[in-house]
C-alpha positions as CSV (number, residue, x, y, z in Angstrom):
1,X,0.0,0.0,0.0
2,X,1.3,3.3,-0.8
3,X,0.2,6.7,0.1
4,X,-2.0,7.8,3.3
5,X,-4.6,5.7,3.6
6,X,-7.7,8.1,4.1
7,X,-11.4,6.6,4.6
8,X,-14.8,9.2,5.3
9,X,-17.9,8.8,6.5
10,X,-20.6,11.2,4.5
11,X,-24.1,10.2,6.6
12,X,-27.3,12.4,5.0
13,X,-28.8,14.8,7.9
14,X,-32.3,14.0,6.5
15,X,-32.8,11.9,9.8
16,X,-31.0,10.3,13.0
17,X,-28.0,8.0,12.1
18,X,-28.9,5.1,12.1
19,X,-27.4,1.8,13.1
20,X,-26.0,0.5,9.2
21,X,-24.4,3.7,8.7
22,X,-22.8,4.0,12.8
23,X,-21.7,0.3,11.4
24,X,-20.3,1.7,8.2
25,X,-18.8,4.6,10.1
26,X,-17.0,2.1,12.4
27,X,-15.4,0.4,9.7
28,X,-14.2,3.2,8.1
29,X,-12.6,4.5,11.0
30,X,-11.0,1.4,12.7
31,X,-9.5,0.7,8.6
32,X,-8.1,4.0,8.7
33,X,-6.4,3.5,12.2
34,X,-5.5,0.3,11.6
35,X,-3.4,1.8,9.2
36,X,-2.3,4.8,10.7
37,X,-4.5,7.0,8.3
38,X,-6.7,9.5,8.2
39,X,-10.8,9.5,9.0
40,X,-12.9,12.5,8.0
41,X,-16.9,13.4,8.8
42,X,-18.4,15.2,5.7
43,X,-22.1,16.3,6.2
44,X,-23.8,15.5,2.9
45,X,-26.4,18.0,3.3
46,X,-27.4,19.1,-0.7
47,X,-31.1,17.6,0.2
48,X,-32.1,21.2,1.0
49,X,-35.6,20.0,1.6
50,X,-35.1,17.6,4.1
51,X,-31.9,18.3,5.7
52,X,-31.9,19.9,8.8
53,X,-30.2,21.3,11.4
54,X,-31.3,18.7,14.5
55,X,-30.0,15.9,12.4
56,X,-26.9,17.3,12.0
57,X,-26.5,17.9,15.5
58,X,-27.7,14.2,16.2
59,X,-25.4,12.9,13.9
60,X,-22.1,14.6,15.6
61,X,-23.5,13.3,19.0
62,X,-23.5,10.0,17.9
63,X,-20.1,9.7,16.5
64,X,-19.0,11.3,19.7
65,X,-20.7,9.4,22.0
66,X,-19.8,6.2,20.1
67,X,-15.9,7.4,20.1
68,X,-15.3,7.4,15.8
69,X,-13.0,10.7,16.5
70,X,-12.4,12.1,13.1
71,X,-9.4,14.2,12.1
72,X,-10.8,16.0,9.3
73,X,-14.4,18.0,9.6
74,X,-17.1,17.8,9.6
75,X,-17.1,19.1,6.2
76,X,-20.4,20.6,4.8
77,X,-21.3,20.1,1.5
78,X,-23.1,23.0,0.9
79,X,-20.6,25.2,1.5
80,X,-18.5,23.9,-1.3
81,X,-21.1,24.7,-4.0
82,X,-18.7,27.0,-5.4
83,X,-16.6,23.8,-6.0
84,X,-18.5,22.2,-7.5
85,X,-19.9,24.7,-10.3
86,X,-16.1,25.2,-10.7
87,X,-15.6,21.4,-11.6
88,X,-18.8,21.6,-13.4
89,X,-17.7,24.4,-15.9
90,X,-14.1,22.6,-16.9
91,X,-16.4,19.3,-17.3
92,X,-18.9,21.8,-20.0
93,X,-15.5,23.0,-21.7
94,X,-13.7,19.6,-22.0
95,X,-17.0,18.2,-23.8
96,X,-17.6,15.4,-20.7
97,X,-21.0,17.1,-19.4
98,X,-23.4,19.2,-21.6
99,X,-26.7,21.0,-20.7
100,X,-30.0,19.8,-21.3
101,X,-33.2,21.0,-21.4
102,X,-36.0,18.0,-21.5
103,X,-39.0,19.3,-19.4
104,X,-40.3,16.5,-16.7
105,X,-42.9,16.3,-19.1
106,X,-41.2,15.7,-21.8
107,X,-39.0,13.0,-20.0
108,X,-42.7,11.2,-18.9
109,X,-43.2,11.1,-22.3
110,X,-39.9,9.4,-23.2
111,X,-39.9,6.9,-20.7
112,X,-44.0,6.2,-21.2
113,X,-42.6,5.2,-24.7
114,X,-39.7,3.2,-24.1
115,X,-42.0,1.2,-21.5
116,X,-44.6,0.9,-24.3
117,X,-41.9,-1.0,-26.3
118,X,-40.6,-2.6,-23.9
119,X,-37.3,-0.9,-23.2
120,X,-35.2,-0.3,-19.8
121,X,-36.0,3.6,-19.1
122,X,-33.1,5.7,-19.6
123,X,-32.4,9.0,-20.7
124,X,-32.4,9.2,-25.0
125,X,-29.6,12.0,-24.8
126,X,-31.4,13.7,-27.0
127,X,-29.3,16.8,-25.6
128,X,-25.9,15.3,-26.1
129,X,-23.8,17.1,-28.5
130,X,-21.9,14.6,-31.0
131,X,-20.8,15.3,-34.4
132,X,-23.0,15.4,-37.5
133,X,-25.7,16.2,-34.4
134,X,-28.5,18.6,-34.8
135,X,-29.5,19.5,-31.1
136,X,-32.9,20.7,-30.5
137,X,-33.3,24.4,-30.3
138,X,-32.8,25.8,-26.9
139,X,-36.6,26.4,-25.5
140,X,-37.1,29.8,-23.7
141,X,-37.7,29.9,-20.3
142,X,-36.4,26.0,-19.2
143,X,-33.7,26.1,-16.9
144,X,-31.8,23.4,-18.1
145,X,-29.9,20.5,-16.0
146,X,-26.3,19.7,-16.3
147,X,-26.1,15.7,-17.2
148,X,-22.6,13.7,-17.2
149,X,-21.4,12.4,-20.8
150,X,-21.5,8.9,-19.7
151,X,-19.3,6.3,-22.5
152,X,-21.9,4.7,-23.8
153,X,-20.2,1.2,-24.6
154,X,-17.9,-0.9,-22.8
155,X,-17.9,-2.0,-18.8
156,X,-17.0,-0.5,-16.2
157,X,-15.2,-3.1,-13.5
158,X,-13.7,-2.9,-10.1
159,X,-12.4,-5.4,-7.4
160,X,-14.6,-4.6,-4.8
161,X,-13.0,-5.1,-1.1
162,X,-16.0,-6.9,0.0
163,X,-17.6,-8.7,-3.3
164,X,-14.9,-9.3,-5.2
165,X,-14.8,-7.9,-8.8
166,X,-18.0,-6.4,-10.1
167,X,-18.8,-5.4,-13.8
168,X,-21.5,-3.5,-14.8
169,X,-22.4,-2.5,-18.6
170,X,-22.2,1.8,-19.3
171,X,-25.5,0.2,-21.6
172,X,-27.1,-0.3,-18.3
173,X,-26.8,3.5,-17.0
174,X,-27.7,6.2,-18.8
175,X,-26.2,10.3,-19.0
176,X,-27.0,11.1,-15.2
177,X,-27.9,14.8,-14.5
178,X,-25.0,16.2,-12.2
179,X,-26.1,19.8,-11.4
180,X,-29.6,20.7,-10.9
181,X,-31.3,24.0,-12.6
182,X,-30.6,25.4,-9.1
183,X,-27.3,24.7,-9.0
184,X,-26.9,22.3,-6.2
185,X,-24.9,19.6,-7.8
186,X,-26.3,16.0,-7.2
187,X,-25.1,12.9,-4.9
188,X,-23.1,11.0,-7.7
189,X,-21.2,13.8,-8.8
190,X,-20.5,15.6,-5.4
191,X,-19.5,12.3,-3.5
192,X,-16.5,11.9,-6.2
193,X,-15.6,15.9,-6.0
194,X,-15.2,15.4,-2.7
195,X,-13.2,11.9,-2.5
196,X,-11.3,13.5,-5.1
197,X,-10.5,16.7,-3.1
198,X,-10.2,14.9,0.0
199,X,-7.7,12.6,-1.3
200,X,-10.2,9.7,-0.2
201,X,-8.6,6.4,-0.5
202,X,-10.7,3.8,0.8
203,X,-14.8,4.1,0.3
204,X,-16.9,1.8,2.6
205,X,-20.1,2.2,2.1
206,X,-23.7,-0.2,2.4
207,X,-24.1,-2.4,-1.1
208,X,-27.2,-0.6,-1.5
209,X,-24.6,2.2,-3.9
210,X,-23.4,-0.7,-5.7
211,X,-25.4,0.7,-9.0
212,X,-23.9,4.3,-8.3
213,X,-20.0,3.2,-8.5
214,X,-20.2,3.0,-12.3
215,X,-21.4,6.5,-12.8
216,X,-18.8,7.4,-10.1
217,X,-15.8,5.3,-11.8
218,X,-16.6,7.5,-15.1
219,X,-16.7,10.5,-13.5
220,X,-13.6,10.0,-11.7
221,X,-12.1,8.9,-15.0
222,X,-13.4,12.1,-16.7
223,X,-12.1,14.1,-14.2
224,X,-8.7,12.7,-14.5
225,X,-8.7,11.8,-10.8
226,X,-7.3,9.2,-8.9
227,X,-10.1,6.2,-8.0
228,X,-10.4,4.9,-4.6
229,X,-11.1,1.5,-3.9
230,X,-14.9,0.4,-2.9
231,X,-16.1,-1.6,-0.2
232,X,-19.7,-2.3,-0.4
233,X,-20.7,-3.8,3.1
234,X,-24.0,-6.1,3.1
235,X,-27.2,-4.3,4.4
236,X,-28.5,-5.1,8.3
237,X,-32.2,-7.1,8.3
238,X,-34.3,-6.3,10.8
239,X,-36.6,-9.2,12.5
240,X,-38.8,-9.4,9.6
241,X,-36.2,-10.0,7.0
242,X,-36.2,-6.3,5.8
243,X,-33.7,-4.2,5.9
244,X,-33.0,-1.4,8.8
245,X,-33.3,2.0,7.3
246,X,-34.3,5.3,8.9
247,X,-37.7,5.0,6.9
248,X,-38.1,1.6,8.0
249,X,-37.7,0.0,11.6
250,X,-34.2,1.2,12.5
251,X,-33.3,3.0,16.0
252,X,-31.4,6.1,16.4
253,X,-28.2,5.9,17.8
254,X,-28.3,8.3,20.5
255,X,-31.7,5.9,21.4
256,X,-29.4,3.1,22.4
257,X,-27.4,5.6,24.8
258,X,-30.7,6.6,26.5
259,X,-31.6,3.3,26.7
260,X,-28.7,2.5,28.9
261,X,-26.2,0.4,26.3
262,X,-22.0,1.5,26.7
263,X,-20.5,2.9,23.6
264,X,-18.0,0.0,24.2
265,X,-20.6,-2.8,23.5
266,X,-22.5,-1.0,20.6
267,X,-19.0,-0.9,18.6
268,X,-18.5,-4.6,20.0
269,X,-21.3,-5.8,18.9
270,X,-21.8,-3.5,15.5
271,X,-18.3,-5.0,14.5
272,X,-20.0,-8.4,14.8
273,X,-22.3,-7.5,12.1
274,X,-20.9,-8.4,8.8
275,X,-17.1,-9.2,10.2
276,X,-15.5,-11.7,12.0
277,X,-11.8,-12.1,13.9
278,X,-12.0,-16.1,14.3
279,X,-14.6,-16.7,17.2
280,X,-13.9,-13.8,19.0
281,X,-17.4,-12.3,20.1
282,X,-16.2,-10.0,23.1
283,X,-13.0,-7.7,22.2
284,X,-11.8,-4.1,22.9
285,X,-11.6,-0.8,20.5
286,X,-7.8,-1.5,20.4
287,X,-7.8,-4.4,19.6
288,X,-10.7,-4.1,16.4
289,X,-8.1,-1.5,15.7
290,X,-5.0,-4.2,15.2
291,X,-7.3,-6.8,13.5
292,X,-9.1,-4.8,11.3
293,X,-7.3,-5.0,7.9
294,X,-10.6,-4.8,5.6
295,X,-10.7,-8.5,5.1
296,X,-13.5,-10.9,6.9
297,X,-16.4,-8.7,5.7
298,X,-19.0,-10.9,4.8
299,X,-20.6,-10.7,2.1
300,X,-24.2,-11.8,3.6
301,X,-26.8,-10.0,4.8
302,X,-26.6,-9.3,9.0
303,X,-29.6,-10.0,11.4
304,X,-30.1,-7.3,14.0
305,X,-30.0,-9.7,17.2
306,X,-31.3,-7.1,20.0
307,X,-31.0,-10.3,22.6
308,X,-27.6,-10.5,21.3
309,X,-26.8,-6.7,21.6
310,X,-28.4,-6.7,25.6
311,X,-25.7,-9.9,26.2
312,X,-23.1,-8.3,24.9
313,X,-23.8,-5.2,26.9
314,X,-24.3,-7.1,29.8
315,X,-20.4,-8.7,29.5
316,X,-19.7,-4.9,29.5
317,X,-21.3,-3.7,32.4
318,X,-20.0,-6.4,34.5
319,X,-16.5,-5.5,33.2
320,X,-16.7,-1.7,34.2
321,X,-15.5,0.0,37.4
322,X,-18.2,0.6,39.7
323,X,-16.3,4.3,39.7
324,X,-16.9,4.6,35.9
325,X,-20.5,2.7,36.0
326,X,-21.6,5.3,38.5
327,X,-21.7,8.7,36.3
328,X,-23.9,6.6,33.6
329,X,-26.4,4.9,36.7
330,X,-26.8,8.7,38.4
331,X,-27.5,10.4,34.9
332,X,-30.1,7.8,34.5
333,X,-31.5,8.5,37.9
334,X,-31.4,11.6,37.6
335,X,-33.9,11.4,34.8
336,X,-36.3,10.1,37.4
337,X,-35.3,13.4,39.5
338,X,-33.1,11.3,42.0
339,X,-29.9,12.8,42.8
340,X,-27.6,9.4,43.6
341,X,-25.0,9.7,46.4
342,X,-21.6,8.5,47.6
343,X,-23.1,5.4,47.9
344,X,-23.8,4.6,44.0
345,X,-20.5,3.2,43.2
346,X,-21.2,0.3,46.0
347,X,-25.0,-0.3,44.7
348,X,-23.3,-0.5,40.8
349,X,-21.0,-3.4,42.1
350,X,-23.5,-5.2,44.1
351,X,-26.1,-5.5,41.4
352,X,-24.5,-5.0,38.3
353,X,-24.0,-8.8,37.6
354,X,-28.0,-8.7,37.3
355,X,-28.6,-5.7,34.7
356,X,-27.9,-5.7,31.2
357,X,-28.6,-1.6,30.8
358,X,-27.7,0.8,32.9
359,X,-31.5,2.0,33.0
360,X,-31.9,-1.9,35.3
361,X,-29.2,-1.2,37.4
362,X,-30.9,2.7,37.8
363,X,-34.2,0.6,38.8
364,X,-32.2,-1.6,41.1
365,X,-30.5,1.8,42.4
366,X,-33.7,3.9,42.5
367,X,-34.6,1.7,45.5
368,X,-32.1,3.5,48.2
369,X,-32.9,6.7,46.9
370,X,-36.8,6.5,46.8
371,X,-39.9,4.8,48.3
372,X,-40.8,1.7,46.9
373,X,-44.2,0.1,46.1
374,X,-44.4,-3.8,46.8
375,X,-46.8,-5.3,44.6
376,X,-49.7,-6.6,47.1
377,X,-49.2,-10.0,45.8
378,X,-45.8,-10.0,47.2
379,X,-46.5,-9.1,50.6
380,X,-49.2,-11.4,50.7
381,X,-47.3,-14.2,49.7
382,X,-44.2,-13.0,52.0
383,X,-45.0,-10.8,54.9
384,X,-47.2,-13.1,55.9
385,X,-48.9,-13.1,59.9
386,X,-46.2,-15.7,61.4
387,X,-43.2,-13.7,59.8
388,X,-44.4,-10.2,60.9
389,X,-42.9,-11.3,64.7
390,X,-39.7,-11.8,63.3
391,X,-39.2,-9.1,61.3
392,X,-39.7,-7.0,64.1
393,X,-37.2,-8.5,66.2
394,X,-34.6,-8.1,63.4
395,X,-35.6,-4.6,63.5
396,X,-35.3,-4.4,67.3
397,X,-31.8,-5.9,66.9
398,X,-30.2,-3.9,63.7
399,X,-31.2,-0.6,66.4
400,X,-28.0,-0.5,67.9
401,X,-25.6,-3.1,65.7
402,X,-22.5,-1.5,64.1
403,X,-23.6,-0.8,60.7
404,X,-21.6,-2.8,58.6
405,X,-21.6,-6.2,56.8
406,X,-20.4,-8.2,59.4
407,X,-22.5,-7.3,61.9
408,X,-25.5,-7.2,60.2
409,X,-24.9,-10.7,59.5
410,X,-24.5,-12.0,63.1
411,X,-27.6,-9.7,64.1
412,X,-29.6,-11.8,61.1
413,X,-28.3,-15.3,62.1
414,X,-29.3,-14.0,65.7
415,X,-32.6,-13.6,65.0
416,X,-32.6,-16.8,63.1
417,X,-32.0,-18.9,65.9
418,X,-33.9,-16.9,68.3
419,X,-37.2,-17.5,66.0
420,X,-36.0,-21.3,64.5
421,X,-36.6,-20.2,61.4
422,X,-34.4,-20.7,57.8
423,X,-32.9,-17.7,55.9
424,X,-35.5,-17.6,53.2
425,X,-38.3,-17.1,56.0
426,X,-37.2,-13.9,57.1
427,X,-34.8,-12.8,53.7
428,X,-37.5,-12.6,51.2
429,X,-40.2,-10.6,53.2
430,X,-37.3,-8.7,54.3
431,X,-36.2,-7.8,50.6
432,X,-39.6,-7.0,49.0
433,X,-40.0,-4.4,52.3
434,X,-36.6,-2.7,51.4
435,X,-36.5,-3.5,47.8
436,X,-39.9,-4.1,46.4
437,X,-38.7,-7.7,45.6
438,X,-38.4,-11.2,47.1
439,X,-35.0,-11.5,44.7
440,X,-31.7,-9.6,45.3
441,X,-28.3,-10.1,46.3
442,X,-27.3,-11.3,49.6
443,X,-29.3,-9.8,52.6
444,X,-26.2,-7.9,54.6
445,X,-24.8,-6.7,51.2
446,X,-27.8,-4.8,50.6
447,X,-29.0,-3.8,54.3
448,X,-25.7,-2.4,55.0
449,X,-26.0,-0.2,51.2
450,X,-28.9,1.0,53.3
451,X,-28.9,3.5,56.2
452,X,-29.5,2.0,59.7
453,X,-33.5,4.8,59.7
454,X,-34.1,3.3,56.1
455,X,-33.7,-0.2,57.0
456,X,-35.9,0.5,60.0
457,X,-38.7,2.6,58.8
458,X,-39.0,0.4,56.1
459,X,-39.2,-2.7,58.4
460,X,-41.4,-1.3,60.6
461,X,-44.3,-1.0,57.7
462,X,-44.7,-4.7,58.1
């Protein structure tokens, strides 16, 4: 390999980012560190009418909350329109783009007939200057388009990092229109102005723009400029076999993070989608970052697994400080309005192994900070008449125990033998009074969590 390698990601702001393209983003980025190249954001935003401004602003809090740092952008397309024109006028002069003035009507009309008789619909280029060629005259008042002079014979092929060498006939695309009457250039032609300028080495991209790398290839070609290789990654399905789009069943990024998954696990398990480093399933950014050479993308469809995603996620909490786990548990408390304590980064390790978001190890937490509701079947199946005695006594005795661990213990197995009863007598009525629930970690963990008036106010409701 020679040169900087240089890879982008160019999402649409006509919408959240979505999951294919975070997965598309990831690849990009881990190919061009893998290398020791470059990653750049461009913000392809020429959809006037449906870009906006909350998009883009949910797009860069994605990438930021998912970690894809980018050293280049982002780079608005919009602003370059001045670029493009310029490109557009040397492409008029040279004779590899011409103007043309077919009315929508008039292009109905052509495709109604080349239905009629069977034909592929493409453009006739009626408006394409050749020689011997008497062009139309030039109607008054059309505002004409600007459409690339695509070689009408011969194949365009490339070896495709993903799918292995494609070929597609120039018969099977037609003279695509490059700059609007409005002058905002279109997708095909911007994308490779900007590759181009950007010294873009490496394109990965979903395998829904395999039919728009021809009409890119030749207008590279005509340009002169240098062509980057393609990588066209297979599409995510959703659960009913369709594929995840932003129009059709696909979650927002920045959903996941409210729904309490780590940035860690997404990338984990995103990486899973479509490639493979043996049977690793679990595995760090740095070390995606050494494997990741841009083979073992598969060349089959994915299957968004949201069971999956939730195990995965749930390797990663267990891995994570209880300091670091904190932060995430209190800002998803604090949703709730409970402001968590000193306390949190103790509750995070004692009932962590249990959650696989942090929004279930918030609802495990929420239970020291706020009152809690027992469900009336639990405390009639559990704070039953003939335990009521002997919760009471274990109140009596944890009154004036040192309040730690240890000796809440011995107070417990006091009050065990004092009663002859078993633990899960007096434990479960004892847990869905604190917690709300017969099922939680072991008794004196979570009592001494607990202050000594919490333990005993709650207690005493029995």
């Amino acid at each position: 390999m020679t040169g900087k390698v240089r890879t982008r990601i160019a999402p649409s702001p006509t919408g959240f980012l979505h999951l294919g393209t975070a997965r598309t983003a990831l690849y990009s980025w881990a190919y061009a560190r893998h290398h020791g190249g470059e990653f750049v954001l461009r913000i392809e935003d020429t959809d006037v009418a449906r870009s906006t401004q909350d998009s883009t602003d949910q797009i860069l809090a994605s990438m930021h909350w998912l970690g894809l740092d980018y050293d280049e952008g982002p780079i608005y397309q919009m602003q370059r329109l001045a670029r493009y024109r310029e490109v557009i006028a040397q492409m008029l002069e040279a004779g590899t783009a011409y103007h043309c003035y077919c009315t929508p009507a008039e292009l109905d009309e052509m495709r109604e007939a080349q239905r009629a008789r069977g034909e592929k619909t493409l453009y006739d280029r009626r408006w394409r200057p050749e020689p011997g060629k008497v062009l139309p005259p030039v109607p008054e008042g059309v505002p004409p388009v600007v459409r690339f002079c695509n070689p009408p014979e011969g194949d365009v092929t490339w070896n495709d990092l993903v799918k292995g060498e494609i070929t597609i006939n120039n018969r099977e695309i037609d003279d695509l229109i490059i700059l609007r009457p409005d002058g905002v250039p279109t997708y095909n032609f911007a994308v490779v102005v900007d590759d181009w300028d950007m010294a873009i080495t490496h394109v990965f991209r979903g395998d829904e723009h395999i039919n728009n790398t021809p009409w890119q290839i030749n207008i590279f070609r005509a340009l002169g400029a240098p062509l980057p290789a393609f990588g066209h990654v297979p599409v995510i399905l959703g659960d009913d076999g369709q594929k995840l789009s932003k129009r059709r069943g696909a979650v927002s990024v920045t959903a996941y993070e409210e729904n309490g998954y780590l940035p860690e696990a997404m990338l984990n398990y995103l990486a899973r989608l479509g490639w493979s480093h043996g049977d690793d399933e679990l595995f760090t950014r740095e070390q995606m970052v050494s494997w990741f050479d841009g083979s073992h993308l598969s060349k089959s469809p994915a299957q968004w697994d949201a069971a999956k995603l939730a195990w995965v996620n749930a390797q990663y909490i267990k891995a994570k400080a209880d300091a670091e786990l904190a932060p995430l548990v209190a800002a998803q408390l604090k949703k709730r309005g409970i402001e968590a304590d000193e306390r949190l980064p103790a509750i995070c390790a004692l009932f962590k192994d249990r959650c696989e978001t942090t929004v279930a190890l918030a609802d495990w937490a929420a239970a020291f900070y706020a009152d809690v509701a027992p469900s009336e079947a639990d405390l009639a199946q559990h704070v039953t008449d003939a335990v009521k005695p002997v919760i009471a006594t274990l109140a009596e005795k944890l009154a004036s125990v040192t309040w730690e661990k240890v000796s809440i213990a011995a107070a417990i197995k006091e009050v065990l033998a004092a009663h002859s009863v078993k633990m899960p007598v007096l434990a479960m009525p004892v847990r869905v009074l604190l917690m709300g629930t017969p099922q939680t970690p072991s008794l004196d963990s979570v009592l001494a969590i607990f202050s000594r008036e919490k333990v005993i106010e709650r207690l005493k409701r029995a």
